[in-house]
C-alpha positions in Angstrom: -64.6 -22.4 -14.0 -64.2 -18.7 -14.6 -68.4 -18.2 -14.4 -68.2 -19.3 -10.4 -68.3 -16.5 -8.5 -69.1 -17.8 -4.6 -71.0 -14.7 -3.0 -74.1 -16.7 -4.3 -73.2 -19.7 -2.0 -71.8 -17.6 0.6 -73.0 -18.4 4.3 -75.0 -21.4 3.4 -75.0 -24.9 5.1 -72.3 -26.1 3.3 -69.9 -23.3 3.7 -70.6 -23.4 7.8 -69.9 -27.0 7.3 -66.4 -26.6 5.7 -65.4 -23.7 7.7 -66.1 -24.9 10.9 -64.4 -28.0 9.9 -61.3 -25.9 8.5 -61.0 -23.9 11.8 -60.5 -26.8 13.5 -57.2 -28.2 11.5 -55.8 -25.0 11.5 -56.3 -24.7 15.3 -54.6 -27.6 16.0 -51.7 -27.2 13.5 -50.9 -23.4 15.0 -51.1 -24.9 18.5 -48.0 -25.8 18.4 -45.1 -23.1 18.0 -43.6 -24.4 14.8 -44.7 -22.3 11.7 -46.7 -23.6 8.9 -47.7 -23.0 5.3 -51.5 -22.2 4.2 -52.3 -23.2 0.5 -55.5 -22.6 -1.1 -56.8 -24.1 -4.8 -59.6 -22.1 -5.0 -59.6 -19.1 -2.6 -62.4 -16.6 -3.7 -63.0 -13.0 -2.7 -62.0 -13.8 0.4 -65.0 -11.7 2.5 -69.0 -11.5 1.5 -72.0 -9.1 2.9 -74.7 -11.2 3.1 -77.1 -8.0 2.5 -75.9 -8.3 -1.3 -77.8 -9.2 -4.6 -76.2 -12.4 -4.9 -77.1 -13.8 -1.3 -80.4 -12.6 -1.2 -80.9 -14.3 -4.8 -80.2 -17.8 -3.3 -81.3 -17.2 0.0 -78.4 -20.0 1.3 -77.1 -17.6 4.0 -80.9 -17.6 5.3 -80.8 -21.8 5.8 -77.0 -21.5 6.8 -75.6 -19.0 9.0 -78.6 -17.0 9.6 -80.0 -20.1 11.5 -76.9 -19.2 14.3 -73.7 -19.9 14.6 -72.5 -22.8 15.7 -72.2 -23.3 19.4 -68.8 -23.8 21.1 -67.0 -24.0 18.0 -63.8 -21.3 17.1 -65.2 -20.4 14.3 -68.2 -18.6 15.7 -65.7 -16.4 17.7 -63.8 -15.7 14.8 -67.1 -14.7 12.8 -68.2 -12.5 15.6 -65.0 -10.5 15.9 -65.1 -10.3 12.2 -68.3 -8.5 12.4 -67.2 -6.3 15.5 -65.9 -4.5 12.5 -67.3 -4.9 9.5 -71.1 -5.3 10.1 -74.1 -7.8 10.9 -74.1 -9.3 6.9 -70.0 -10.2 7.0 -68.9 -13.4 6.1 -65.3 -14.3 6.0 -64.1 -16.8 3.1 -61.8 -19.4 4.2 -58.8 -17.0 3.1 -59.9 -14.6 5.7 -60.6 -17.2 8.5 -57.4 -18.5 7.8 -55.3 -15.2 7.8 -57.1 -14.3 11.3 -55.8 -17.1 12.4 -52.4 -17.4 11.2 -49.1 -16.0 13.4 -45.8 -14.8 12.0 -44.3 -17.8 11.5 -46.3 -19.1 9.3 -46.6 -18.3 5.6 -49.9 -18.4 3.4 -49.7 -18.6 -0.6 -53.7 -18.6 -2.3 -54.5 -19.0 -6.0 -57.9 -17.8 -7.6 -57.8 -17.8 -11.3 -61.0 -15.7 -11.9 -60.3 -12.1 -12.6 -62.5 -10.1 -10.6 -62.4 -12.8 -7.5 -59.1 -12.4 -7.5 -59.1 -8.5 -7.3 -61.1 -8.7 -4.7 -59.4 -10.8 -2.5 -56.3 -8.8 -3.0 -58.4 -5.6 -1.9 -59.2 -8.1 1.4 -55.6 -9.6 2.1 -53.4 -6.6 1.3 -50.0 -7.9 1.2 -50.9 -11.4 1.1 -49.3 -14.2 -1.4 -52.0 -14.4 -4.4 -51.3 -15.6 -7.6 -53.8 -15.5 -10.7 -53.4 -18.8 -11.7 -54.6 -22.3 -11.6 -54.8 -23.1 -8.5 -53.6 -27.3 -9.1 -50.9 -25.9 -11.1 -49.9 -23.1 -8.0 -50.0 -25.4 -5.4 -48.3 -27.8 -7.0 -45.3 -25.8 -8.3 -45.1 -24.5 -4.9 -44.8 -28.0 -3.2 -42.6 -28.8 -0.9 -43.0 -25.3 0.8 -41.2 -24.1 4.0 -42.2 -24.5 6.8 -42.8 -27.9 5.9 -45.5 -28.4 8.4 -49.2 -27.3 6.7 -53.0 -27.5 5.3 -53.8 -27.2 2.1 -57.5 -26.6 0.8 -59.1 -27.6 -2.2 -62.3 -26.4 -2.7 -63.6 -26.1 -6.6 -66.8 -25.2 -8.1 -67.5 -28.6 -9.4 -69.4 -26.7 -12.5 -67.7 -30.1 -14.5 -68.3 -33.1 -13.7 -64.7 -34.2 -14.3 -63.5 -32.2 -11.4 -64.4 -34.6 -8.5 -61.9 -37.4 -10.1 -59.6 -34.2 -11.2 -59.8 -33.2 -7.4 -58.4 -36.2 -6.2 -55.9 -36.7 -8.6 -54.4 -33.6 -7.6 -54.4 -34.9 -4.0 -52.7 -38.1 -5.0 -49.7 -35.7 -7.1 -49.9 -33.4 -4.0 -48.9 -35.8 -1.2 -46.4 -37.5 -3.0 -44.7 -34.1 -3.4 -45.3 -32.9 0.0 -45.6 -35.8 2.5 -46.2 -33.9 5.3 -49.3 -31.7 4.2 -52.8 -32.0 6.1 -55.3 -31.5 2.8 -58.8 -30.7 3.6 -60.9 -31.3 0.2 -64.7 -29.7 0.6 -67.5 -31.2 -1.8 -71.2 -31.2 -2.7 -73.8 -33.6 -2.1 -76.0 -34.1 -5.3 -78.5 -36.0 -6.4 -76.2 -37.5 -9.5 -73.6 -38.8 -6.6 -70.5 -37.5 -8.3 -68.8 -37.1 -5.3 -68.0 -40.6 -5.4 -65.3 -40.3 -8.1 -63.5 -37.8 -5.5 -63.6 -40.6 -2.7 -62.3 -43.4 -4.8 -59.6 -41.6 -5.4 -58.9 -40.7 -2.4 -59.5 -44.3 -1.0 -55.8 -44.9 -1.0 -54.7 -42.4 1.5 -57.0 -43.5 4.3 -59.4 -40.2 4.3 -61.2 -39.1 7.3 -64.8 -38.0 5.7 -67.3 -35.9 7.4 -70.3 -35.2 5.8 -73.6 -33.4 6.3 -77.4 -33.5 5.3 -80.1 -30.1 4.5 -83.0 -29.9 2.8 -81.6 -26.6 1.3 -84.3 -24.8 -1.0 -87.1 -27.3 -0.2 -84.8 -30.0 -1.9 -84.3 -28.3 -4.6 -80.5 -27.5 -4.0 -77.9 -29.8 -2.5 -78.4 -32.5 -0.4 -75.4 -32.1 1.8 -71.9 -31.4 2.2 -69.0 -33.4 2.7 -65.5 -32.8 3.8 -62.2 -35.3 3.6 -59.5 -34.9 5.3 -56.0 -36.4 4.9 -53.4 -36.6 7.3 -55.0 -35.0 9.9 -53.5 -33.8 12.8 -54.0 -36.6 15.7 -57.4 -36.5 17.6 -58.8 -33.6 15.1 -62.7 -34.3 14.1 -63.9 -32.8 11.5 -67.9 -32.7 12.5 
């Protein structure tokens, strides 16, 4: 949806959920020297100050990454080196966690449809592969990549209802493209339980879920978040 714009959402429970849990995949897939390809769906701005209008509107920063980061985890190093630089209110998006990340070997290629999202995340990833477009459509044109070896991450708005079932339908036309991809797919927790569309269809690839529960905004927001993974790399958790 070309109204979604994340810095709203930034920092909250959810996104500390899916990051932490994306950190991990990719820290096992770059342990090994072999080079791999990053895809994203839905890739955002790419980096977010927390001081701004639109986090202090929502206040999900304040019951997410405000609380602390979490303890022992990679992706609290990578947010404090992050703001060794750029300030106290920095947030990366998962574009930038996974471009700090990445080593030359290994090639990146993000889509982000809406306009001024995507401007922005150019101004953050100078250089990097970004293509205004839809970001099933990219991924999918772009499948099989090289290196063959690789993560992709959906991660929609869900403004539609339709999208949880349209989210894994794309995973289902993904794998049989690209065997060999690891697909992280993030999603809410709300009280209509739409989510389970998204895991029904993903029932046939033998998902790993993860999910988490807040009382964000008194109840009033989402009830949790929840991650799948498919074809993760051996022994990775993703809580």
């Amino acid at each position: 949806m070309l109204s979604y714009q994340h810095a709203y959402h930034a920092g909250g429970p959810a996104d500390v959920h899916k990051h932490v849990a994306l950190v991990r995949v990719l820290a096992a897939l770059t342990a090994k020297p072999r080079g791999i390809t990053y895809m994203e769906t839905h890739s955002g701005r790419g980096l977010y100050d927390l001081s701004s209008d639109e986090s202090r509107k929502t206040g999900e920063a304040a019951e997410g990454i405000a609380m602390g980061a979490p303890e022992g985890e990679r992706f609290s190093d990578l947010l404090a080196e992050l703001r060794a630089g750029a300030g106290p209110d920095a947030y990366p998006g998962s574009p930038l966690l996974a471009a700090m990340m990445l080593r030359d070997v290994d090639e990146m290629h993000l889509m982000e449809l809406h306009p001024a999202e995507h401007a922005a995340l150019r101004d953050v990833l100078p250089g990097a592969d970004i293509h205004r477009r839809d970001g099933y459509e990219g991924v999918l044109a772009l499948s099989p990549p090289t290196p063959r070896r690789g993560l992709v991450l959906v991660d929609p708005s869900y403004e539609v209802k339709s999208e949880y079932a349209q989210a894994g339908a794309f995973v289902a036309k993904l794998m049989a493209k690209w065997p060999e991809a690891c697909v992280l797919v993030w999603y809410p927790i709300l009280r209509a339980g739409r989510h389970a569309d998204l895991l029904d269809a993903l029932a046939p690839l033998s998902p790993v879920v993860d999910e988490v529960r807040f009382d964000l905004k008194g109840g009033a927001g989402m009830l949790g978040s929840g991650m799948v993974g498919v074809n993760l790399p051996h022994g990775v958790a993703l809580g």
